[in-house]
Every structure is written in C-alpha cells, then in structure tokens.
C-alpha positions as CSV (number, residue, x, y, z in Angstrom):
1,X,55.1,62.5,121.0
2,X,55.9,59.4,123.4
3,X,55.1,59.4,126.5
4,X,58.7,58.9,128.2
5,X,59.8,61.7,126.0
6,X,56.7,63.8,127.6
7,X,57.4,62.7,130.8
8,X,61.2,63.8,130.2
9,X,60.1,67.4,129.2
10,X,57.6,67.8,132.6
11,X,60.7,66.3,134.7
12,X,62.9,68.7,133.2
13,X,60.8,72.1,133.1
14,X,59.9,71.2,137.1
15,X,63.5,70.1,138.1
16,X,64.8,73.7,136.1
17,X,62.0,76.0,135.8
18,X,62.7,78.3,132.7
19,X,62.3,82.6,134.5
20,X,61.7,81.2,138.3
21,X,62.1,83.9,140.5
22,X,60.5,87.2,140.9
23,X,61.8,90.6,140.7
24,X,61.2,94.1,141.5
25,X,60.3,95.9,137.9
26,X,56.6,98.3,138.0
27,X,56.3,97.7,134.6
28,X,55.5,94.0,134.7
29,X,52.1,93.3,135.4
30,X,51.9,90.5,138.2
31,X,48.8,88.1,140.0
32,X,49.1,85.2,142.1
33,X,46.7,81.8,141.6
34,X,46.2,79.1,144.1
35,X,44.9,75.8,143.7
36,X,42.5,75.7,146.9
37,X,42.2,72.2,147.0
38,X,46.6,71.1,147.3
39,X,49.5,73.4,147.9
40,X,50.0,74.9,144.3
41,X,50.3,78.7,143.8
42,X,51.9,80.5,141.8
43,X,52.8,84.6,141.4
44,X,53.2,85.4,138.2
45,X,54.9,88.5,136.9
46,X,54.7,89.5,132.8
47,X,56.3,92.4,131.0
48,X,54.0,93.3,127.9
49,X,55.3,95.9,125.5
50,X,54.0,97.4,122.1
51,X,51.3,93.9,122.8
52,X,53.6,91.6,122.5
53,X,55.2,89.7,125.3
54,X,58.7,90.6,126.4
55,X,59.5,88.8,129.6
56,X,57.9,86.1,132.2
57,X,58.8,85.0,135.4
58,X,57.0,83.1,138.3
59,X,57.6,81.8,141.9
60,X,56.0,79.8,144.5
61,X,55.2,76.6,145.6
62,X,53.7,73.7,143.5
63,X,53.5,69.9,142.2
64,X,55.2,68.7,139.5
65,X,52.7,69.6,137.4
66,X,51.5,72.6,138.1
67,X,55.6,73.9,138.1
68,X,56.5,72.3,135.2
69,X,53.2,73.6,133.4
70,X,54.5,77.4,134.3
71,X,57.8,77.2,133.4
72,X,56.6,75.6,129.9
73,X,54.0,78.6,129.8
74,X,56.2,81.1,130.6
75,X,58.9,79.8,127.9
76,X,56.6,79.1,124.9
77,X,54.5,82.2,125.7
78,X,57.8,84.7,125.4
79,X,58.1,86.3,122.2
80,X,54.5,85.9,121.4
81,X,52.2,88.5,120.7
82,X,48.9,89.4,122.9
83,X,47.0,87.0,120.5
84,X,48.9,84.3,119.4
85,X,49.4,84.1,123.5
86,X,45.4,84.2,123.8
87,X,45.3,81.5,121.3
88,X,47.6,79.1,122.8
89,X,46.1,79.8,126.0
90,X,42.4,78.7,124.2
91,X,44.4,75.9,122.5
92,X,45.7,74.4,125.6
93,X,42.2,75.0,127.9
94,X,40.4,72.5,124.9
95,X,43.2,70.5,125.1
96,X,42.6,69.6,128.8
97,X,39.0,70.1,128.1
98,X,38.6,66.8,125.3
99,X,37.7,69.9,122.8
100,X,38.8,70.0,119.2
101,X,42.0,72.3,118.8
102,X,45.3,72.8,117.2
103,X,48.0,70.7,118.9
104,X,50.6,72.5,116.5
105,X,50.7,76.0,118.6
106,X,50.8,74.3,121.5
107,X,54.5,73.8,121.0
108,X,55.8,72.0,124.6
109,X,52.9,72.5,126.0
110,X,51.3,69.4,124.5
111,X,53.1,67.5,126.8
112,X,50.0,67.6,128.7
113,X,47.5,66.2,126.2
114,X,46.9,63.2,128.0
115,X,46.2,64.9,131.6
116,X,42.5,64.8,131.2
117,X,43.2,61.1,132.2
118,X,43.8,62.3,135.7
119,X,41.0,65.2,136.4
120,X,42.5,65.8,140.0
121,X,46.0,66.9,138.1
122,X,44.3,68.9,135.5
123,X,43.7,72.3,138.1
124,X,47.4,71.3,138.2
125,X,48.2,72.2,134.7
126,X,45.6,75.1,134.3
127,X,46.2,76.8,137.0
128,X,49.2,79.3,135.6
129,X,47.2,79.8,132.9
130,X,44.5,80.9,134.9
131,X,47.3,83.6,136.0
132,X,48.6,84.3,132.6
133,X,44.4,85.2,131.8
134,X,44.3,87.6,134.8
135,X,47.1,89.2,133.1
136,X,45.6,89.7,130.0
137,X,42.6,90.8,131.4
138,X,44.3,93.5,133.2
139,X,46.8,94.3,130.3
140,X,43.0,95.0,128.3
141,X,42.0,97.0,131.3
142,X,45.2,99.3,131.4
143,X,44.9,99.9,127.4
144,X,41.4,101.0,127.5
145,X,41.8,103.3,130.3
C-alpha cells in the first residue's frame, strides 16, 4: 500500500470515525484507556454475543492517530469472532513491535505498519487496543464465572 493512500485512510477514519459515540446498553462491556503522556483517551464500549463480536463504539478525545487507529479497530474488528479479534489484535501489536506477523488479517489496519518510525506516535496507535484487550479480558472473566 502507498503511503498517500495510507495517509488517505488515517485522514479519513479520524475526520469520520466509523461507531463514535457512546450509548446506554448494559450488555456492552465498556473501559476507558488513556495515554498519560498527551491528551488521548478513549472509552470504549463492545457488545460480544455467542463470542463473536456484534457491535463497537468509542468516544473521547485523541490525535489523529490514536482516533483514526479506533475507528479502524472498531470497524475491522466487527463481525469477528473472539479469536480471529485476538489474533488481529497479536497481529497488529508485532506489527508496531518490528515482529514477524501476518499483514493479511490486518485488513486497514496496516495502515500503520510504518509507525514504528515514530515511537512517540506508536502509544498513539496501541492505545485502543490496549482497551479492546481489557475487554477481552473481562469478556474471559464473565464466561468463567
């Protein structure tokens, strides 16, 4: 992918964020992440049914990046089940991490392969997903209870 056309896709997921804005449903499991070091944080808020993921949404106050890396989350990460998600998730964390992984999963979200090029921005990019793994984690929790 070239970079203007990458640079096209972050312009457009952070000038229309795909499911911005929260609402009031119980059944969605929601966190919040902040970036302690700039202004990004995020709440998150994700319906999981049967394991698979239903519905996404997400507020708050970010950079470019970090905005445009949740609304790309939240879109590719629809539909998916509890372990393809996990495995994007992994996918995109060696991405930003120089480690080997599969670009092809990644689906948008590759549009951030070359962020390890600016460390300070990669928090940026991580940080919903940081979010979506709190999810997860309490998703896990709930089922084993």
């Amino acid at each position: 992918m070239q970079d203007e056309m990458k640079r096209e896709i972050i312009l457009d997921h952070y000038q229309n964020p795909r499911n911005r804005g929260l609402i009031k449903d119980t059944s969605y499991i929601q966190t919040d992440t902040n970036n302690e070091s700039c202004i990004d944080e995020i709440h998150l808020m994700v319906k999981i049914e049967d394991g698979k993921i239903v519905d996404a949404r997400f507020d708050g106050e970010a950079c470019a990046i970090c905005t445009s890396s949740t609304s790309i989350m939240v879109e590719t990460l629809i539909g998916k089940t509890i372990e393809e998600a996990i495995k994007i998730y992994e996918n995109f964390s060696h991405m930003l991490n120089e480690e080997p992984y599969d670009e092809k999963i990644l689906e948008q979200a590759f549009v951030y392969n070359d962020i390890y090029k600016q460390p300070n921005r990669k928090k940026c990019a991580l940080l919903p997903w940081w979010g979506f793994e709190k999810v997860i984690n309490e998703y896990k929790s709930r089922e084993n209870q």
